[in-house]
C-alpha positions as CSV (number, residue, x, y, z in Angstrom):
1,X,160.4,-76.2,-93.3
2,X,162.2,-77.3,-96.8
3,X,163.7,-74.3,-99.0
4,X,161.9,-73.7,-102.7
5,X,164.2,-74.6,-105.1
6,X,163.5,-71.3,-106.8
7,X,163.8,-69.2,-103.2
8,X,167.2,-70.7,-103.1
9,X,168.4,-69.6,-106.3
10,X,167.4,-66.5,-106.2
11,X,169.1,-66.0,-103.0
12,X,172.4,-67.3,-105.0
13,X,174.5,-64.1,-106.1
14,X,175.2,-64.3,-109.7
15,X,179.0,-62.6,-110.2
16,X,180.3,-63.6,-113.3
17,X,183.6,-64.9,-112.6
18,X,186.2,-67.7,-114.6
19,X,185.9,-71.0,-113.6
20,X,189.7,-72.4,-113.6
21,X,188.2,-76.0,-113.9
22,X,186.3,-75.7,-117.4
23,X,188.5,-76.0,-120.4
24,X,187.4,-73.5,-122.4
25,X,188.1,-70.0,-120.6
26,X,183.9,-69.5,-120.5
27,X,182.2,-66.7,-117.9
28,X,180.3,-68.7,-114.9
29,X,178.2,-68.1,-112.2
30,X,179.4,-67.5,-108.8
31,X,177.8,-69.3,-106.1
32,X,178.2,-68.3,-102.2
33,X,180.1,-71.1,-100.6
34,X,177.9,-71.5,-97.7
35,X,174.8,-72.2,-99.7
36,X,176.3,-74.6,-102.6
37,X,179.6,-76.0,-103.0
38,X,181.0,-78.0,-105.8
39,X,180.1,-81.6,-105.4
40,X,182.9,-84.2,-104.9
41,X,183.3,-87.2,-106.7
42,X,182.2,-90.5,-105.0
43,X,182.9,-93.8,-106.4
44,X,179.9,-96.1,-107.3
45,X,180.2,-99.4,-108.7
46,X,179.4,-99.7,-112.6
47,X,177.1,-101.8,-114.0
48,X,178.5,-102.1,-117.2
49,X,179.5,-99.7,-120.2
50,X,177.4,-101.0,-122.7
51,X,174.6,-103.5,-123.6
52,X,174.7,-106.5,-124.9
53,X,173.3,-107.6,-128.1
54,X,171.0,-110.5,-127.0
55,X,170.0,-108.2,-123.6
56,X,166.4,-107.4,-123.0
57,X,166.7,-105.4,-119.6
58,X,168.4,-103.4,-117.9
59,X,168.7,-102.4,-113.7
60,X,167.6,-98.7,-113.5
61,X,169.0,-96.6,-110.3
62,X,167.7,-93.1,-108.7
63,X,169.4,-90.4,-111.1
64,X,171.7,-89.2,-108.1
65,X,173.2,-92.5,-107.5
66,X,173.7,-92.3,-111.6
67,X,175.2,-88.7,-112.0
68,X,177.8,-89.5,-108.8
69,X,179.1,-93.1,-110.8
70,X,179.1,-91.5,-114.4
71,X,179.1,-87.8,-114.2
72,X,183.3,-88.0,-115.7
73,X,181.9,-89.0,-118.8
74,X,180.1,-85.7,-119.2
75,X,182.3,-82.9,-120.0
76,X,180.4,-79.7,-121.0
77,X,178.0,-80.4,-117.4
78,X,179.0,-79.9,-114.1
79,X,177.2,-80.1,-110.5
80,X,176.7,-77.7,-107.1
81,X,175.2,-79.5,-104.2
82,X,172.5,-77.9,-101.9
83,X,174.1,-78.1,-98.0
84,X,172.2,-78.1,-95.0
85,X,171.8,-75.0,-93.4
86,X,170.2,-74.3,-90.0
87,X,167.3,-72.5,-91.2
88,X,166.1,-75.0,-93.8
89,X,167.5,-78.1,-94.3
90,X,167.3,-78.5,-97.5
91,X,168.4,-82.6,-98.6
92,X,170.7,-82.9,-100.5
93,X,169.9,-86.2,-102.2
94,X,166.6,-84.8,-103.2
95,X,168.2,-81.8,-105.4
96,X,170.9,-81.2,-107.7
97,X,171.5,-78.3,-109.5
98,X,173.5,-79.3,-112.9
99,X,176.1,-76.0,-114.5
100,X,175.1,-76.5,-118.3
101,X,176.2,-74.1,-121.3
102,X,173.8,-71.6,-121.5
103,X,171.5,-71.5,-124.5
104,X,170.4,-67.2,-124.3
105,X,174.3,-66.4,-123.8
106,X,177.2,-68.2,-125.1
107,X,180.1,-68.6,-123.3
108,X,178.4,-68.2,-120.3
109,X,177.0,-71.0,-118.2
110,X,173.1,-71.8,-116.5
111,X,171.9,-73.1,-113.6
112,X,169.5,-76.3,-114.1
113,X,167.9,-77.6,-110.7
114,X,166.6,-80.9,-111.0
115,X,164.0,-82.1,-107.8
116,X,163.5,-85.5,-106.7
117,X,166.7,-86.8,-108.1
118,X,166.2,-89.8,-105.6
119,X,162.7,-90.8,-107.1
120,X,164.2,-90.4,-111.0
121,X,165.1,-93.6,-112.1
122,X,167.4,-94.0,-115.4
123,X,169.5,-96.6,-117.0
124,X,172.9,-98.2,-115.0
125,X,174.5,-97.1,-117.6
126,X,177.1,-94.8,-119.1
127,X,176.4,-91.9,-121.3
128,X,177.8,-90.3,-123.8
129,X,175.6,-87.4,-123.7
130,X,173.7,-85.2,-121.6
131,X,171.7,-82.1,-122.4
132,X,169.7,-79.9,-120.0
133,X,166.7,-77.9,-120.8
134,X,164.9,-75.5,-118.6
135,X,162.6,-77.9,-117.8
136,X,163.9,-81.4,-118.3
137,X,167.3,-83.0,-119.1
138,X,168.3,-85.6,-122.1
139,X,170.6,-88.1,-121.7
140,X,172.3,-90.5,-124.6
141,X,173.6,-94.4,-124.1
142,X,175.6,-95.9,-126.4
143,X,173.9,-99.2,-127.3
144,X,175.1,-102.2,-129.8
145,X,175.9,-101.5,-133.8
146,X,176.1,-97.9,-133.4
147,X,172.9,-97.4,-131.7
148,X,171.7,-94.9,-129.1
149,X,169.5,-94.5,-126.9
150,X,168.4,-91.2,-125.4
151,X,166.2,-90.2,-122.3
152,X,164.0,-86.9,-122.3
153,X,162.9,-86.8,-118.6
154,X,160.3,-84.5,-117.2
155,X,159.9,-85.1,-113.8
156,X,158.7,-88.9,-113.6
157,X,158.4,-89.4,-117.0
158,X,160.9,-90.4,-120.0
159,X,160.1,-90.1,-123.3
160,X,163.0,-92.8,-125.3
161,X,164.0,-92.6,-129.0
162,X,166.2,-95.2,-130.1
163,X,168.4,-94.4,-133.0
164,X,172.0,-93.8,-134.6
165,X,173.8,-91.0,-135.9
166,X,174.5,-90.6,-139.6
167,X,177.4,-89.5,-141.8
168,X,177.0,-85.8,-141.0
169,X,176.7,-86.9,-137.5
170,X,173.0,-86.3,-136.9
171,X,170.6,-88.3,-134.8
172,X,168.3,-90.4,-136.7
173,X,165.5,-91.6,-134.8
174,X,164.1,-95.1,-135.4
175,X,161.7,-96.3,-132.7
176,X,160.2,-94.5,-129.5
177,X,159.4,-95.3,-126.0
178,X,157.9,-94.4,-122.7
179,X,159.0,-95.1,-119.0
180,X,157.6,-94.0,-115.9
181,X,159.7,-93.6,-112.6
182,X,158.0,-95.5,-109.9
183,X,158.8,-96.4,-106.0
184,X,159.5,-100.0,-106.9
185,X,161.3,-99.4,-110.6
186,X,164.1,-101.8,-110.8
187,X,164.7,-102.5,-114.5
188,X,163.6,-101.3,-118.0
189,X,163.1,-103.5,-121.1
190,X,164.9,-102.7,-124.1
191,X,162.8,-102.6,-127.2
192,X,164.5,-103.4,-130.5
193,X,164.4,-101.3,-133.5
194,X,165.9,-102.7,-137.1
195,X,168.5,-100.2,-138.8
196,X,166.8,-99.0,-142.2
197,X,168.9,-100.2,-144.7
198,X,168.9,-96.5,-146.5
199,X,168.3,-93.3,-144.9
200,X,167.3,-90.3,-147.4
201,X,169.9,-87.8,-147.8
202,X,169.6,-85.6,-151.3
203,X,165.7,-86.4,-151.7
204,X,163.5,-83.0,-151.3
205,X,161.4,-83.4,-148.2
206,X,157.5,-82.5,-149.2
207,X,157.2,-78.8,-147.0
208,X,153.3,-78.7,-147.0
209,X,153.2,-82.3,-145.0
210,X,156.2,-80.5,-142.9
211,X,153.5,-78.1,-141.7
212,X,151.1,-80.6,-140.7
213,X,153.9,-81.9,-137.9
214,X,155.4,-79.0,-137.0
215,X,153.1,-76.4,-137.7
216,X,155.5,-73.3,-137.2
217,X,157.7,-74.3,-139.7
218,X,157.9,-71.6,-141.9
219,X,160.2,-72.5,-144.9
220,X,158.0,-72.4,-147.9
221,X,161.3,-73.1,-150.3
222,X,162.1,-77.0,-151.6
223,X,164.8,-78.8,-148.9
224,X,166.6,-81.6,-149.1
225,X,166.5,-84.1,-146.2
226,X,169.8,-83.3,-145.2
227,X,169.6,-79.8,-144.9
228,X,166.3,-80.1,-142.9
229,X,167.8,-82.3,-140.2
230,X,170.7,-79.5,-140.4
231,X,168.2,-76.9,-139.4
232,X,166.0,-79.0,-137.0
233,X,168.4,-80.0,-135.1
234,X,170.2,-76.7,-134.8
235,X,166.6,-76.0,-133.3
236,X,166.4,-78.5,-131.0
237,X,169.8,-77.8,-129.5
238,X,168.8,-73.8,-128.6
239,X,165.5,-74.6,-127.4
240,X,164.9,-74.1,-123.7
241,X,161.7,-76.2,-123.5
242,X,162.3,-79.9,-123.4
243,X,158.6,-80.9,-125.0
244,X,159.6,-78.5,-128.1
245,X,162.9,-80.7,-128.5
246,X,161.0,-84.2,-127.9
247,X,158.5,-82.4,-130.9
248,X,161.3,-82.2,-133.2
249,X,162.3,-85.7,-133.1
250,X,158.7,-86.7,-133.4
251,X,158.5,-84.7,-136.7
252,X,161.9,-86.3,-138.1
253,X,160.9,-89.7,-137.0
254,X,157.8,-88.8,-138.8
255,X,158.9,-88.1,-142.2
256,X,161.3,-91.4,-142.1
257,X,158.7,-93.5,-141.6
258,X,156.0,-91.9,-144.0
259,X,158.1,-92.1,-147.6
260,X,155.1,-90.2,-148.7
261,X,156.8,-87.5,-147.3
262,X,160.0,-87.3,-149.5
263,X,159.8,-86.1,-153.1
């Protein structure tokens, strides 16, 4: 008989303690040796860093295989493997529980359980980004020119924004996609997005359409574009639910493509 995912961690005691492998001095959790164990590195071979310019697919793997080849490039998220016990063998390829930053306490870190990593399939790629929420993850590629790519996966599903990040080093969302994880998954298909050649920055965004995208938006005082993304993404970073993040890149995504939008 398998373990729940949530039995387990609720059998896990939850000591704070200071984890001497984190660079900043932050307050962990403590996890019982003989249930998980800090997962060792294992050496994978890389598809490639980056994407070429002309490329139109790429090979997808199981999200296991792609945390063990390119989990070094993620520094703020680290991993605790599930071990067998006698009781309930649990797999350990079908689980991994990801040590994020929590988003209720700073300085303190979460624990993010992610099932079915074997059946997850995402890019052969490296990141330069990852973000968990309660009930999903997001993770960035670096594309060509500047562009990124980032993953918002719930379960089976991916929701894709393509995009690039702009002086003030905010995402700016230019195209969207879907991809489904299936048994016999071996590659995804880029899709191609132009760079606008001007993004708004001092033009006041119009606050009554605001409301018809994001409905709980409750500034009724005039905004420039810049200091909206400022406060929308400063949402989308504390928010625990992963659908309310992929909603707030819908509603910037919105406004740049409707100029009606801007005043």
């Amino acid at each position: 008989m398998n373990l729940n995912i949530q039995d387990l961690l609720k059998n896990i005691q939850t000591t704070p303690t200071t984890s001497v492998n984190e660079t900043k001095n932050n307050s962990v959790h403590k996890i019982e040796p003989q249930v998980l164990q800090e997962e060792p590195e294992v050496e994978v071979e890389t598809e490639k860093e980056i994407i070429e310019e002309n490329e139109k697919e790429i090979n997808v793997v199981s999200l296991s295989k792609w945390w063990n080849t390119y989990r070094s490039n993620i520094y703020s998220i680290r991993s605790l493997t599930i071990m067998n016990d006698s009781q309930n063998r649990v797999m350990i390829n079908k689980c991994i529980i990801f040590v994020a930053p929590s988003k209720q306490e700073k300085g303190t870190d979460d624990l993010f359980p992610v099932v079915n990593t074997h059946k997850i399939k995402v890019p052969n790629l490296a990141a330069s980004d990852m973000m968990m929420f309660h009930n999903g993850y997001m993770i960035e590629f670096p594309l060509q020119d500047d562009l990124v790519m980032r993953w918002y996966g719930i379960r089976l599903t991916h929701t894709i924004f393509y995009g690039f990040y702009n002086e003030q080093n905010q995402f700016i969302p230019i195209g969207k996609d879907q991809f489904k994880s299936r048994k016999n998954s071996s590659t995804y298909e880029f899709k191609h997005f132009e760079k606008p050649d001007q993004i708004p920055s001092n033009q006041y965004v119009d606050i009554r359409l605001i409301n018809e995208y994001y409905p709980n938006y409750k500034n009724d005082q005039m905004i420039t574009f810049n200091d909206f993304l400022t406060e929308f993404y400063a949402k989308h970073d504390n928010v625990k639910d992963i659908n309310h993040a992929i909603k707030i890149i819908d509603v910037v995504m919105g406004i740049l493509q409707n100029p009606q939008l801007l005043i």
